[in-house]
N, C-alpha and C positions, 0 to 999 in steps of 0.2 A: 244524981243530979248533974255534978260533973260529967258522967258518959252520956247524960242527954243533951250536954248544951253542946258536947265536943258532935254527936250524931247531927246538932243541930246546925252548927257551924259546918261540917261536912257537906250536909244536905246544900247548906244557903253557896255553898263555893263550889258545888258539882252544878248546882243551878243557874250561878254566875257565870259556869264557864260555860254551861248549855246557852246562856243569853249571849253570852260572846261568841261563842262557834255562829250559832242563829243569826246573828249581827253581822258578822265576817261574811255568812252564807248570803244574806239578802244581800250584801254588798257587792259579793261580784257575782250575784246575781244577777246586780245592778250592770254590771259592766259586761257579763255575757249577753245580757239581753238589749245592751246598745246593736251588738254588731247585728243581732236578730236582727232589729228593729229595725238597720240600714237598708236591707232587703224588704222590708215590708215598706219602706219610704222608698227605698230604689224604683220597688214594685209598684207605689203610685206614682214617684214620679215618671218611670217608665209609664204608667198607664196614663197618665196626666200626657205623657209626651206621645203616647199615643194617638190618643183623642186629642192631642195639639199638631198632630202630623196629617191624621184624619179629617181634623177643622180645617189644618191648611191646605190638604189639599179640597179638601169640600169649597175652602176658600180660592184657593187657586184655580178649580174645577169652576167657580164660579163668580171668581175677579177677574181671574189671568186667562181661563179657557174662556169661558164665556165673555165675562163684563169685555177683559182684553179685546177676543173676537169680534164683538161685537161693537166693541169701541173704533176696534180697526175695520171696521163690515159699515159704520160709522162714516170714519174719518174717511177712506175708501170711497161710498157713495158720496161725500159730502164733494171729495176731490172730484170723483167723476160726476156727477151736478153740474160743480162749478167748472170742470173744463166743457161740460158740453153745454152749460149756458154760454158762458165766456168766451173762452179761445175757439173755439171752433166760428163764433158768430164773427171773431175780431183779428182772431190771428190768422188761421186759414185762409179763408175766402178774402183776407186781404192780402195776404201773400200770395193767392191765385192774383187779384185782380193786378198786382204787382208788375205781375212775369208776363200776363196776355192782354192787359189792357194798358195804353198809356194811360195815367193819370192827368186830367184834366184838358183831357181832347174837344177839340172843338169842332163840329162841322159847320162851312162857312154856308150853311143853310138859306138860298134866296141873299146871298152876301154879294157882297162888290166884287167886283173883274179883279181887283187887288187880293183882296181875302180868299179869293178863289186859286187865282194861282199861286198865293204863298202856300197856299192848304198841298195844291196839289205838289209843288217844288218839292214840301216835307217830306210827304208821306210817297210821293213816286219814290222817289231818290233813295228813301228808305230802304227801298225796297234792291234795291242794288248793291247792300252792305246785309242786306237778311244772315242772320248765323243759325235761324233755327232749319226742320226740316219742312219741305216745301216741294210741291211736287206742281211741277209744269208744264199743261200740254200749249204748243203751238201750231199755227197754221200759217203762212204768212208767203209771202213771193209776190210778182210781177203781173198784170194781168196788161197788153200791148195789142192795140191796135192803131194801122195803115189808114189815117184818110185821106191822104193821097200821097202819090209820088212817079216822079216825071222818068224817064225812063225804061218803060215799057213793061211787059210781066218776066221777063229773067231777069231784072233789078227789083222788081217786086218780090220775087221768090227769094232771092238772095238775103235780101231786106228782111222777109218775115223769118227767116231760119236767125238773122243775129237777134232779133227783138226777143227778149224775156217773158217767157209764159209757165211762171214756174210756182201759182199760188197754188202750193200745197201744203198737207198736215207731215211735219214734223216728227221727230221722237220724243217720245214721253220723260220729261226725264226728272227725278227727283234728286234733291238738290239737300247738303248739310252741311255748314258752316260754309257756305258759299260755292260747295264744289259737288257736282254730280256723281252718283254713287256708280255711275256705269264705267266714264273714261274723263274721270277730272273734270269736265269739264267747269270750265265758268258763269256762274248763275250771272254775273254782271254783263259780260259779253252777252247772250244768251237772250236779255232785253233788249230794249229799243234802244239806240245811241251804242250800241256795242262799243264802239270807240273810243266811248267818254267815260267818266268815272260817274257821270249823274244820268238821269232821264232828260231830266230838264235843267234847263237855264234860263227860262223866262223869267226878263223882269217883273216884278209885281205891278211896280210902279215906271212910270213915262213910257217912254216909245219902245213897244215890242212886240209889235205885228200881230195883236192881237185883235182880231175882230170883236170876237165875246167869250166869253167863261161864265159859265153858270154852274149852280148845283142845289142839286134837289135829295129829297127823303129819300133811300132806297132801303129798306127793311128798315133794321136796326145801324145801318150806317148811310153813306152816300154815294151818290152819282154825280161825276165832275165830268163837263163838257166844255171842253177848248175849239173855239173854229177859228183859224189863220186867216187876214185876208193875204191877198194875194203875195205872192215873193217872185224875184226873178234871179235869173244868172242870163248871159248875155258872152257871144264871144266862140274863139276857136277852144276855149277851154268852157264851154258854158255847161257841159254833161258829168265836168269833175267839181267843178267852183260851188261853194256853200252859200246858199242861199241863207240871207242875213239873219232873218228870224225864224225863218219855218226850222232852219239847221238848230234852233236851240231845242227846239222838242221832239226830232222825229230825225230819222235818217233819212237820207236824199240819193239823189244820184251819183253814182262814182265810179264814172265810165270813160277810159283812155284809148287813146289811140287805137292799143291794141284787141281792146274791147269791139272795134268797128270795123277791121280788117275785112273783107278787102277793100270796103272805104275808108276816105277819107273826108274825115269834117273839116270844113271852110270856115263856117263859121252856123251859130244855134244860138237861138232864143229857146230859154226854158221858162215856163212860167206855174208856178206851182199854185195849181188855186181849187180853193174846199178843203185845206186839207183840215183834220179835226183828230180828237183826239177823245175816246171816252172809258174814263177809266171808274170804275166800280170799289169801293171800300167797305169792310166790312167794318164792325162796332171795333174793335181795334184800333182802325186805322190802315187792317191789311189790305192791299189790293187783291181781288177774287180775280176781277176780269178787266181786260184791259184790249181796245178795241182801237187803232191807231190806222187813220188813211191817209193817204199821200197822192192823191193826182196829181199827173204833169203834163201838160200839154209842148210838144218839142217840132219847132218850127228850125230848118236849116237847110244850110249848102251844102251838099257832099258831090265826092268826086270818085266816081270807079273806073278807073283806070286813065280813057280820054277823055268820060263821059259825067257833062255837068247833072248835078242831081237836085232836085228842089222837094226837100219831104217835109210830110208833116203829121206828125207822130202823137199819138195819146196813148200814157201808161200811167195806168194806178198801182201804187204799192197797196198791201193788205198788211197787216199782222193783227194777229188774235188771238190772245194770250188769257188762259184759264190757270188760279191759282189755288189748289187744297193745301190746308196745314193739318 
């Protein structure tokens, strides 16, 4: 009895120790199969981070490539839309009309002799300070003839060699910031009044020899017509002496002593009558064409040598002035 309960007590504590080994064993079994188990969590979250690298780029591919793209393919169109509704309609073409048109130009259309030559003062006179480029032909000179004169035909012949017959065409010459691209020269000189800093100097207003001024439709801009009445110079100087009013619009005679060689003036009535002016504007305000006459009819004493002389002379100036920009 006693060897059965001692085999029995054996048995129950080689059992105990088998449930203790067994115990210990599941134990760190427990703890080796954490680190497994890291790798199989590793391995989803790896695959989790996968398929989240995947998604994002599938999201990226289709937020940031696409939706982005397309957002900026969007914003893009929407920008150029609105610059080509907008600025093009508001910015541009008003910075062209800026630079080539004046703003708020007026043509003195069927207007008063006043509105007419203020118009034309402006806008000729402009045209003498031009900085852009500008290309201008001319024609212009003397065209003189003899209705009479005393002295026989070798004072006549004499006579028709000093008299000026020289309306012809000019050089072409284009012109930028005021000065010709060939040999300097001066676009202001160049025009009518070479001498002066303006075209003109007609008053608008009171006395200034002005018969009439008108202006009419011509395209898209106008045509301005000045006729002078009469002017005089009188005198041993009357072929240099400036005629009071004709002289503010136009050039005149300016002819010395030695201009006359081998005569000599005694004395001359000059009397300047018709002269006119027609100058052409485009929608600008630029002058294209500009058409300017000067008759003079020159009544005098001269003296060649011992011999008294009685002439009487008619010469028209020309110029005719063409302007491309």
């Amino acid at each position: 009895m006693e060897k059965q309960l001692k085999t029995i007590t054996k048995l129950l504590t080689v059992a105990m120790v088998l449930l203790l080994v067994v115990s210990v064993t599941s134990v760190f079994g427990l703890f080796k199969q954490a680190p497994a188990a890291e790798p199989a969590t590793t391995t989803e979250a790896t695959s989790e981070e996968t398929t989240l690298e995947e998604t994002t780029v599938e999201g990226e591919t289709t937020a940031q490539v696409e939706t982005t793209v397309e957002g900026e393919t969007t914003l893009e169109e929407t920008t150029v839309e609105g610059q080509t509704t907008l600025p093009p309609a508001t910015t541009k073409p008003g910075t062209t009309q800026t630079t080539t048109k004046p703003q708020g130009i007026t043509f003195p259309i069927n207007g008063s002799m006043s509105k007419v030559i203020e118009f034309y003062n402006q806008y000729a006179n402009a045209m003498k300070t031009y900085k852009g480029k500008v290309t201008v032909t001319k024609k212009d000179g003397t065209t003189s003839t003899i209705q009479s004169i005393t002295g026989g035909s070798v004072v006549k012949n004499i006579a028709l060699d000093l008299l000026p017959n020289d309306y012809t065409e000019k050089p072409t010459y284009t012109f930028v910031n005021g000065k010709s691209t060939k040999d300097n020269k001066d676009l202001s000189k160049w025009l009518p009044r070479g001498d002066y800093a303006k075209m003109s100097e007609l008053s608008p207003t009171g006395t200034n020899g002005v018969k009439s001024a008108t202006c009419v439709a011509n395209g898209s801009g106008c045509k301005v017509t000045i006729v002078m009445n009469d002017d005089k110079t009188s005198g041993a100087n009357a072929l240099r002496d400036k005629p009071k009013y004709v002289s503010k619009c136009m050039d005149t005679l300016d002819l010395g002593p030695e201009d006359l060689e081998p005569f000599t003036l005694q004395d001359a009535n000059v009397n300047y009558t018709g002269c006119k002016i027609e100058a052409v504007f485009n929608a600008q305000g630029l002058l294209t064409k500009l058409d300017i006459t000067t008759p003079a009819n020159i009544t005098g004493k001269l003296k060649y040598s011992l011999i008294g002389i009685n002439a009487d002379v008619t010469g028209t100036y020309r110029g005719n002035y063409t302007f491309a920009y």
